[in-house]
C-alpha positions in Angstrom: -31.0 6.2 31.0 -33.0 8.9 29.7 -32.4 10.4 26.6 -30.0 13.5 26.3 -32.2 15.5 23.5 -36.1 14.5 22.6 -37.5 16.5 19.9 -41.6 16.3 19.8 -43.8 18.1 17.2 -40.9 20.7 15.7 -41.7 22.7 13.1 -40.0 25.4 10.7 -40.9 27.5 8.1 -39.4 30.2 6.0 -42.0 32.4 4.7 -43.9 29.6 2.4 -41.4 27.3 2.4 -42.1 24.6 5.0 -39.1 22.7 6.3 -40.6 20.1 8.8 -43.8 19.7 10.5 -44.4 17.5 13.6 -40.4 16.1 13.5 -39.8 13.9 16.1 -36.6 11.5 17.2 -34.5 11.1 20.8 -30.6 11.1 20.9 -29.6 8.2 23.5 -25.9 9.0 25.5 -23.1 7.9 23.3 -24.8 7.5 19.8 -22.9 9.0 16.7 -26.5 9.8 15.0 -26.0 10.8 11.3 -28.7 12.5 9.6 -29.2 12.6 6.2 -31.8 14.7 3.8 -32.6 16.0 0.9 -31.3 19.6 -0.1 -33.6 22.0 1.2 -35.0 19.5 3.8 -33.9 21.9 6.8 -30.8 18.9 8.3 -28.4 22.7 8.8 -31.5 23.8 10.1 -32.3 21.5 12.4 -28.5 21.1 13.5 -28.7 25.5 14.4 -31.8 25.0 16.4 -30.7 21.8 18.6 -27.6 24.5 19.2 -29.5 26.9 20.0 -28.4 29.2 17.2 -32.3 29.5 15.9 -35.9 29.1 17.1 -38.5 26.6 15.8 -42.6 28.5 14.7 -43.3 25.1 17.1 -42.3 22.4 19.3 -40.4 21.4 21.8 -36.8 20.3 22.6 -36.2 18.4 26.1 -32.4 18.4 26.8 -30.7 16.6 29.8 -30.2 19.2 32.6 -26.6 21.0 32.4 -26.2 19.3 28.5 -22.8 20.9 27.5 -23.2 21.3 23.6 -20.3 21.9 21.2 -21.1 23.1 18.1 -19.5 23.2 14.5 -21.1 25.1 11.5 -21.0 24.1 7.9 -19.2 27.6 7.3 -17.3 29.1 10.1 -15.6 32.6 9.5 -11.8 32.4 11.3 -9.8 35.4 12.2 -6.8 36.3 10.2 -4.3 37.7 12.9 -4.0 35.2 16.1 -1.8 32.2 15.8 -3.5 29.1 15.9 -2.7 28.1 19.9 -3.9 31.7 20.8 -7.3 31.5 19.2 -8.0 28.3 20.6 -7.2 29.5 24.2 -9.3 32.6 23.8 -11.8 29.6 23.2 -11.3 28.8 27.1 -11.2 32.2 28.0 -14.5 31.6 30.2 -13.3 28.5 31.4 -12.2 28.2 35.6 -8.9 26.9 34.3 -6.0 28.3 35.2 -3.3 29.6 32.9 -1.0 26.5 32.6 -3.9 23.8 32.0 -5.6 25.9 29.4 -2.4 25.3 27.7 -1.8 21.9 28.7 -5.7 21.3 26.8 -4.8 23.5 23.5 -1.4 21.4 23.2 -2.7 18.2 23.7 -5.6 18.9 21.1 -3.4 20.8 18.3 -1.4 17.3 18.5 -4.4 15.2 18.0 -5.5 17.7 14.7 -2.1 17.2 13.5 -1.0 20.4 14.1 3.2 20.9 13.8 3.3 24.4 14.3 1.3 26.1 17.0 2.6 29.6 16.4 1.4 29.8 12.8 -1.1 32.1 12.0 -4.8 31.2 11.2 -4.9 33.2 8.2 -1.9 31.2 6.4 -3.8 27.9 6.9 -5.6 26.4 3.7 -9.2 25.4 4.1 -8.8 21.9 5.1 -6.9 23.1 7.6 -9.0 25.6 9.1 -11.6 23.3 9.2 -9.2 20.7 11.6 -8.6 23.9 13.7 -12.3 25.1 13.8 -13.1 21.0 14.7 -10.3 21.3 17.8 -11.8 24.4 18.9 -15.5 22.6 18.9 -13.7 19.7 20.9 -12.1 22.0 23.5 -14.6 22.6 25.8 -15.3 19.2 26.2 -18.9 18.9 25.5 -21.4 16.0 26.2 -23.1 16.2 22.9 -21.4 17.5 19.6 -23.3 18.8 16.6 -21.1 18.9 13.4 -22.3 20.3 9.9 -21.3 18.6 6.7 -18.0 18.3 8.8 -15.9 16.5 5.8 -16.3 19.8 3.8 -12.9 21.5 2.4 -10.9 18.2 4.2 -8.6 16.7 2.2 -8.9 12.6 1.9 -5.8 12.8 4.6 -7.8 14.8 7.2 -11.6 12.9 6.6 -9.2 9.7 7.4 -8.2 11.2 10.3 -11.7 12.8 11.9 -13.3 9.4 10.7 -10.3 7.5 12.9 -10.8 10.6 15.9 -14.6 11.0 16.5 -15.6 7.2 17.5 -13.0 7.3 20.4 -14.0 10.5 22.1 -16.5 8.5 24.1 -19.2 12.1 23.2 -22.5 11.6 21.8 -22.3 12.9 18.1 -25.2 14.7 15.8 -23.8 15.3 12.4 -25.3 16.3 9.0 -23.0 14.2 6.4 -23.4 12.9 2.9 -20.2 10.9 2.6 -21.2 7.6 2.3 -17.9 5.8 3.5 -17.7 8.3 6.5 -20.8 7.5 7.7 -20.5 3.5 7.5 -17.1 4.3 9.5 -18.2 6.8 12.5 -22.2 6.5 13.0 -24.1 4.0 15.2 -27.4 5.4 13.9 -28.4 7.0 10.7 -31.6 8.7 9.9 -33.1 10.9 7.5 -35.1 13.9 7.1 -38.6 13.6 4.9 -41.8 14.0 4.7 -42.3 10.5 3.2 -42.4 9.4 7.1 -45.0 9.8 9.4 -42.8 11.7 12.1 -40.6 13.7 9.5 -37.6 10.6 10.2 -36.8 7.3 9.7 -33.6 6.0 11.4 -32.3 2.8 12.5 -29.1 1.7 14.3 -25.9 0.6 12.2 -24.1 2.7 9.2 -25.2 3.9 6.4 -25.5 0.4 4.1 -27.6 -0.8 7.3 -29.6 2.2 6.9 -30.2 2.2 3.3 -31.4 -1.9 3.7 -34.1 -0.4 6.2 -35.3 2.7 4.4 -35.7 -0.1 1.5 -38.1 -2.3 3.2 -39.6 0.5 5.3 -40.9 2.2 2.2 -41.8 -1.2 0.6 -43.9 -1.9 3.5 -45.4 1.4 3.4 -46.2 1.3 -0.2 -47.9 -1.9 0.7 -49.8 -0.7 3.2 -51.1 2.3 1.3 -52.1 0.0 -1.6 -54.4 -1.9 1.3 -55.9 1.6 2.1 -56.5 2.6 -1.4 -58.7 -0.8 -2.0 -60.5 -0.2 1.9 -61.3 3.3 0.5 -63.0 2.1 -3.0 -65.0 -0.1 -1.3 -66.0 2.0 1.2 -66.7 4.8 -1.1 -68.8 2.7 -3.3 -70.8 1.7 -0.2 -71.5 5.4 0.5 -72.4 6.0 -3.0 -75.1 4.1 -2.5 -76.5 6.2 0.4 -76.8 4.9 3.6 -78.6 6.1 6.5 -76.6 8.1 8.7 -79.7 8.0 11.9 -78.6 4.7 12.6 -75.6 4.7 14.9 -73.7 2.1 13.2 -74.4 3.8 9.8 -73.0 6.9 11.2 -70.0 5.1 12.8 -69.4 3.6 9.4 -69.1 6.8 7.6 -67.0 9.0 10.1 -64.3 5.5 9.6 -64.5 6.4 5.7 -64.1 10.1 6.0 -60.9 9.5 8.2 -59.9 6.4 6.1 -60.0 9.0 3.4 -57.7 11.7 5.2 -55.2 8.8 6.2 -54.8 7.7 2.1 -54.4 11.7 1.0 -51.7 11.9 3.7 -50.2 8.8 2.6 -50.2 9.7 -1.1 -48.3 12.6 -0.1 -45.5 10.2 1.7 -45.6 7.2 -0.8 -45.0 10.1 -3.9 -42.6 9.3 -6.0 -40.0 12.3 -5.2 -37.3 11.7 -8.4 -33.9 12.5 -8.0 -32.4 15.6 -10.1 -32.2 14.8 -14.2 -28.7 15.2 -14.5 -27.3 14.4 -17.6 -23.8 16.1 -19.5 -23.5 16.8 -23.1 -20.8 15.1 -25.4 -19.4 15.9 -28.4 -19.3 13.1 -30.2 -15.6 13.5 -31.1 -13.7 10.4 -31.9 -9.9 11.6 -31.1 -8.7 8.7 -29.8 -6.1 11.2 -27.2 -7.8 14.2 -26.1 -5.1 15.2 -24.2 -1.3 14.4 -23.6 1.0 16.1 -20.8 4.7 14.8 -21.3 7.2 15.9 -18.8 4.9 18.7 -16.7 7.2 20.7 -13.9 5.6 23.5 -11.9 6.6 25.6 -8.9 4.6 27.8 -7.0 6.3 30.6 -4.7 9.7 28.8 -5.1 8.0 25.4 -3.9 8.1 22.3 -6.2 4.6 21.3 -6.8 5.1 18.3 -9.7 7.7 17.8 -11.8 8.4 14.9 -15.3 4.4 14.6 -15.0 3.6 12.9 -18.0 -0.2 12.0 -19.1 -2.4 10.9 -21.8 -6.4 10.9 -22.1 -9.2 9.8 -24.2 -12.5 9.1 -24.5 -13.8 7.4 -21.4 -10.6 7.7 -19.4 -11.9 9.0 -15.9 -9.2 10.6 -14.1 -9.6 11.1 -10.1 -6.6 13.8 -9.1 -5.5 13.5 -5.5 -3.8 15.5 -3.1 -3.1 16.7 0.0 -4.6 20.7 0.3 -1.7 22.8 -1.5 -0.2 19.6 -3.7 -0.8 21.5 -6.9 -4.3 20.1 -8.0 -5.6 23.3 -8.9 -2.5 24.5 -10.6 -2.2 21.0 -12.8 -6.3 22.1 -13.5 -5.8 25.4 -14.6 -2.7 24.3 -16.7 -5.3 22.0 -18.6 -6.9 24.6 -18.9 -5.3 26.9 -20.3 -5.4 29.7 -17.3 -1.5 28.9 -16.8 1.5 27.7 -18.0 4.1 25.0 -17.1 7.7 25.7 -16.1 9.0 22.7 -17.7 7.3 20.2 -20.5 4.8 20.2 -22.7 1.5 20.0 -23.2 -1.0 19.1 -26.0 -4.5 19.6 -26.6 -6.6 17.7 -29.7 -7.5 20.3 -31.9 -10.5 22.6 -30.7 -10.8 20.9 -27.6 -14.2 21.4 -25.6 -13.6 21.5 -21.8 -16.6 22.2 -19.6 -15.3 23.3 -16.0 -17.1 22.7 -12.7 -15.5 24.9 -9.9 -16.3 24.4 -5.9 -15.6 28.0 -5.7 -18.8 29.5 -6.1 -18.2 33.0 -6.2 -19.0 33.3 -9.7 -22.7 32.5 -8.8 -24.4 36.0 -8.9 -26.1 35.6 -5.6 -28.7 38.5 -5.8 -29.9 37.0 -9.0 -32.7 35.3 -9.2 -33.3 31.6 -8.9 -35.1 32.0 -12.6 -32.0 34.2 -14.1 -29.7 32.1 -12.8 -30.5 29.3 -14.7 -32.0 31.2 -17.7 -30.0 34.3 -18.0 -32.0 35.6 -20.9 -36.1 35.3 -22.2 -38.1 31.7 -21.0 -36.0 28.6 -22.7 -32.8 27.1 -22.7 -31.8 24.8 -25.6 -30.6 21.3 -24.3 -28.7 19.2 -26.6 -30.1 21.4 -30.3 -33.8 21.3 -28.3 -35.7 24.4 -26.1 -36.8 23.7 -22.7 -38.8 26.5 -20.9 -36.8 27.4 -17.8 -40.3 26.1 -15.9 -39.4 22.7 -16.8 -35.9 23.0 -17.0 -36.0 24.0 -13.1 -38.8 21.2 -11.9 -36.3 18.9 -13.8 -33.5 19.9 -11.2 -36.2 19.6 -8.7 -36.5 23.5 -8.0 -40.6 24.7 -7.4 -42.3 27.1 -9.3 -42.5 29.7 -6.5 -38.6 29.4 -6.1 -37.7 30.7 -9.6 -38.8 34.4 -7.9 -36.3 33.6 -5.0 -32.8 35.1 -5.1 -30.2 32.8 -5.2 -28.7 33.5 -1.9 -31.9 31.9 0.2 -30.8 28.7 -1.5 -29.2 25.8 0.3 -25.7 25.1 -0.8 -26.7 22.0 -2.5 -29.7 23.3 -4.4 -26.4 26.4 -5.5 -24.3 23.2 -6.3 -27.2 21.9 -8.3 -27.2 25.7 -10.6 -24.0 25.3 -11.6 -24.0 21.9 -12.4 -27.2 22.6 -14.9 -24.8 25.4 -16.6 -22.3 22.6 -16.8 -25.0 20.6 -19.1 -25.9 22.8 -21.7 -22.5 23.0 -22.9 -21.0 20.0 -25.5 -17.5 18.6 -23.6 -14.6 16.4 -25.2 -13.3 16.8 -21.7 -15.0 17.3 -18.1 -13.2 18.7 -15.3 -15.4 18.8 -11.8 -13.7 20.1 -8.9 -15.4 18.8 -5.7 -18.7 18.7 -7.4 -20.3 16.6 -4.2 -20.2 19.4 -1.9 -23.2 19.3 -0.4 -25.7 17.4 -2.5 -27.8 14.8 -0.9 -27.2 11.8 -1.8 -29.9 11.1 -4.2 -28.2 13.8 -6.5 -25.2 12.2 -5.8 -25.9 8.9 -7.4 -27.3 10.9 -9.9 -24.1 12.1 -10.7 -22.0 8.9 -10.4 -24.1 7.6 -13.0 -24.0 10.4 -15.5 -20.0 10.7 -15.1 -19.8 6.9 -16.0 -22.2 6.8 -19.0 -20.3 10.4 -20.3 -18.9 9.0 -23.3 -15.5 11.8 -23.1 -12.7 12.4 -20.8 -13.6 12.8 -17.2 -11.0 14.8 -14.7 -12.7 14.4 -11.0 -11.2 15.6 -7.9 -13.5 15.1 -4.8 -12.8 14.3 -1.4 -16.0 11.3 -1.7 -14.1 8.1 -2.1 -17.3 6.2 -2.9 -17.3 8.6 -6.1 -13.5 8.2 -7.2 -14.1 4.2 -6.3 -17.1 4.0 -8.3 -16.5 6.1 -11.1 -13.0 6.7 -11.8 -10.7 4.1 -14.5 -7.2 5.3 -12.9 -5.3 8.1 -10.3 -2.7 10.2 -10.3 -1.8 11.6 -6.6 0.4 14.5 -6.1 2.3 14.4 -3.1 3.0 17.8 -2.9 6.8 17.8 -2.7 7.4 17.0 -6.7 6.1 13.8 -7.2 3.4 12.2 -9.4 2.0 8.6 -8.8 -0.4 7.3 -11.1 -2.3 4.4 -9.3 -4.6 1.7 -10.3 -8.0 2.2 -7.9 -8.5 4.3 -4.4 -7.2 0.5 -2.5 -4.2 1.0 -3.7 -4.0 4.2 -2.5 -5.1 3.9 0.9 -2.6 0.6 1.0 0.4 3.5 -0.2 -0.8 5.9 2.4 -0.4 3.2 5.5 3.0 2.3 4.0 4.1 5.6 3.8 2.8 7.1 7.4 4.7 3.9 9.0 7.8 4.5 7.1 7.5 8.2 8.7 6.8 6.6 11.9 9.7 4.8 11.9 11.8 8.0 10.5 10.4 9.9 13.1 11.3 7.4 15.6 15.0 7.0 15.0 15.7 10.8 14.4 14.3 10.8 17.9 15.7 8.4 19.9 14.6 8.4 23.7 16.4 9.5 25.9 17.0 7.6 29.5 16.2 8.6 32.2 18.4 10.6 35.1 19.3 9.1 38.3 16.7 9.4 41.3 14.0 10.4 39.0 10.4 9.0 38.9 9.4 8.6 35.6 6.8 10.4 34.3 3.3 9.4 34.3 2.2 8.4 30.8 -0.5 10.6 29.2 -4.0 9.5 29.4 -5.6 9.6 25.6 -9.1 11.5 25.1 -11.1 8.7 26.2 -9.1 7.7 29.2 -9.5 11.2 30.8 -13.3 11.5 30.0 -13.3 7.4 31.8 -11.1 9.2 34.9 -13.7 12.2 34.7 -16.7 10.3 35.2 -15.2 8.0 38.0 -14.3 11.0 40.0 -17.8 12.1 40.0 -19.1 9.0 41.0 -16.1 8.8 43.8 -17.3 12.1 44.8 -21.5 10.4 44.7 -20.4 7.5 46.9 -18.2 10.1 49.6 -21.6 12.1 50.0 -23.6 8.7 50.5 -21.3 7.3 52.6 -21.7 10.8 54.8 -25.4 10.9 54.9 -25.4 7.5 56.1 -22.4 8.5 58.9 -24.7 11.0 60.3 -27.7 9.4 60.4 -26.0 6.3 62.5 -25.4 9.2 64.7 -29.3 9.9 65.2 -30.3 9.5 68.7 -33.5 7.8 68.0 -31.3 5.5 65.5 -29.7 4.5 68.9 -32.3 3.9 70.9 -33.9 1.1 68.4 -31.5 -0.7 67.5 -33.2 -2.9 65.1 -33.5 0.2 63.3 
């Protein structure tokens, strides 16, 4: 079967600033490609011209005829007013359904998103909740091929579990930009990356993403070895040519035209086998040697006559790395800005060592000055920062967070959302910290800078405070847990297993709840039972059997009335 999208020779550029150059891959029926990529590499770009919602300077894009292409942005702006059933129907509004099956389709997918009250209004929902409603509304026209954006963004761990347990049985080909390593082991069949370190701009290869990393390991290995065998060709044959050979005789002449492109093929692969270094992230300690930091005994808060947490009690020190969990609207950012000092309990107490240092990352970044420039933003004033008592001039200070020279005149708002991630967090490490608090810092750094990260968080000699939706971070990096349930209670927990085995425990024990406040009801006398509902994948099944019902009906007629042919009749052997 051909493929339903083949890209060949794209290209992008923004001014200066190339993207890609000659990219080229194919998306097979059913595949759950994931694409990964540095920041800046162009993957949201790539994603909004396979939609359609930009053009590429060159190259071509073959799609299967009649492709039906949902599409979900990394950022999508919902409307306040409508209730959440209404703005998904208005989503079928060009649909040839009538009234009652558009409604029978937004019903059936608000209960797949998890949705208990249709009639609520979009603007009450928190972000990970508008994101499940923008991800229904994608799903609801039924498309072919998906495209999703960084689609784990302001999901809680709750809702990843649950797109990571919906998208593999849609039975829809999936394209999806995603650095969460566990997601993408979990959903993709295929996972590739953008870079100009291959010779088609990508490098992919069936399986998740461990598979994937095994691959790009011996890919590059095997490319490094064969540009070390080019490097020694080129010596030798640039030694020969030092010596001056006669270009009349046709051999000669052959010889050298091989060494001037042998020559081109070694620049280009100098460019691919460079050593592209991940960000130099590294946090600034104190050096205190309190051996608590900080103690909560006893913590109650409220919020809007809600109980949040209450008889929280808490101590850390140096090295204690804290991951804070919660379902969106638990109290995570409350219990943060209690910390910190920004609000006060209703109940308990708390108490901070004596001039404590905390150093706050926020994902809100609204206090990023986005006219700024790039060069202002991480130098506010004159040329140099000082980095742990020494001056770095902001030139280095920016190639060290793997910014270019001719991006320090850029203003901050042409910047990806991970190279805007990567500003604050260089703020973040010119400031000494007993205590770190990083809310969502992964959102959307590659995953080079990722590791980056996980490293300098477990070699910080203070008190770490991490909440973060990426479980291979909080599994990696975190000593302990405390989850908030969001209806007063406080669990402190070992590691993110015993979590996920407390989350299975408690969704069956509300199973069961559910199932004995509900008991079924039998049915009347001299009624047919009800057909039982088909699930996503079963309709798409029943779909595509119809239409090849309706194939064989239209064969089966063509060969009808050509058995009627007179001529047919008159030769029989025919």
């Amino acid at each position: 079967m051909p493929p339903l999208i083949t890209v060949r020779g794209l290209q992008k550029s923004f001014g200066s600033q190339t993207l890609f150059s000659e990219l080229g891959f194919s998306v097979q029926d059913g595949e759950r490609l994931g694409i990964l990529g540095a920041n800046g590499s162009g993957k949201s770009t790539l994603l909004k011209i396979l939609a359609g919602q930009e053009t590429a300077n060159a190259g071509e894009i073959q799609r299967m005829k009649g492709l039906r292409t949902g599409w979900l942005p990394q950022e999508e702006e919902l409307p306040a007013e409508p209730s959440v059933s209404a703005w998904l129907l208005q989503a079928l509004a060009g649909e040839a359904l009538d009234p009652h099956e558009a409604q029978v389709r937004v019903e059936i997918m608000l209960g797949r998103a998890g949705f208990s009250n249709p009639e609520q209004p979009v603007g009450q929902l928190s972000g990970g909740w508008r994101k499940r409603l923008a991800i229904a509304r994608a799903l609801l026209g039924e498309p072919r091929l998906l495209l999703l954006d960084e689609p784990t963004n302001h999901l809680d761990l709750g809702g990843i579990q649950w797109l990571e347990e919906l998208l593999p049985t849609l039975g829809i080909t999936l394209v999806l930009v995603c650095h969460d390593r566990w997601f993408m082991e979990r959903v993709c069949t295929r996972v590739g990356e953008l870079s100009v370190r291959y010779p088609d701009g990508f490098f992919s290869c069936a399986g998740g993403w461990a598979a994937f990393q095994q691959q790009k390991a011996r890919f590059l290995e095997a490319q490094l070895s064969r540009q070390a065998g080019m490097e020694t060709r080129l010596r030798r044959e640039l030694d020969w040519l030092a010596r001056g050979p006669k270009a009349r005789a046709t051999k000669a002449q052959y010889r050298i035209d091989a060494a001037n492109k042998l020559e081109e093929d070694v620049r280009s692969g100098r460019q691919r086998t460079a050593d592209n270094s991940a960000a130099g992230l590294a946090f600034t300690a104190s050096g205190r040697q309190s051996r608590q930091l900080l103690v909560l005994e006893g913590l109650g808060k409220s919020l809007g006559g809600r109980l949040l947490f209450q008889d929280l009690s808490l101590r850390l020190g140096p090295g204690d790395r804290l991951g804070l969990l919660g379902d969106n609207g638990s109290g995570k950012t409350t219990l943060l800005r209690i910390i910190c000092d920004t609000e006060t309990p209703d109940t308990g107490t708390l108490r901070r060592a004596d001039k404590l240092r905390i150093v706050l990352f926020e994902q809100d970044r609204s206090r990023l000055d986005k006219t700024a420039t790039l060069k202002e933003a991480l130098c506010p004033t004159g040329d140099q920062v000082t980095f742990r008592g020494v001056p770095v001039h902001v030139n280095a200070w920016a190639e060290r967070f793997l910014f270019r020279k001719e991006q320090l005149a850029m203003p901050v708002s042409q910047l990806s959302g991970g190279e805007q991630a990567r500003v604050l967090l260089t703020r973040l490490m010119l400031e000494e910290a007993d205590l770190l608090i990083l809310d969502e810092p992964t959102n959307d750094l590659d995953l080079d800078t990722r590791n980056l990260l996980e490293d300098s968080l477990a070699e910080f000699p203070g008190a770490v405070i991490l909440v973060s939706h990426d479980r291979a971070l909080l599994d990696s990096v975190c000593t302990s847990l405390l989850v908030l349930d969001g209806r007063g209670a406080a669990h402190q927990l070992a590691d993110l297993a015993q979590w996920q085995r407390t989350q299975r425990r408690l969704l069956a024990e509300e199973e069961a709840a559910r199932t004995v406040r509900q008991p079924r009801k039998p049915a009347p006398a001299n009624t047919v039972p009800a057909a039982p509902r088909l699930s996503w994948k079963q309709e798409q099944e029943l779909k595509a059997l119809e239409e090849k019902l309706e194939e064989l009906e239209h064969s089966l007629e063509c060969l009808t009335q050509e058995l009627d042919l007179p001529e047919l009749q008159q030769d029989p052997e025919r």
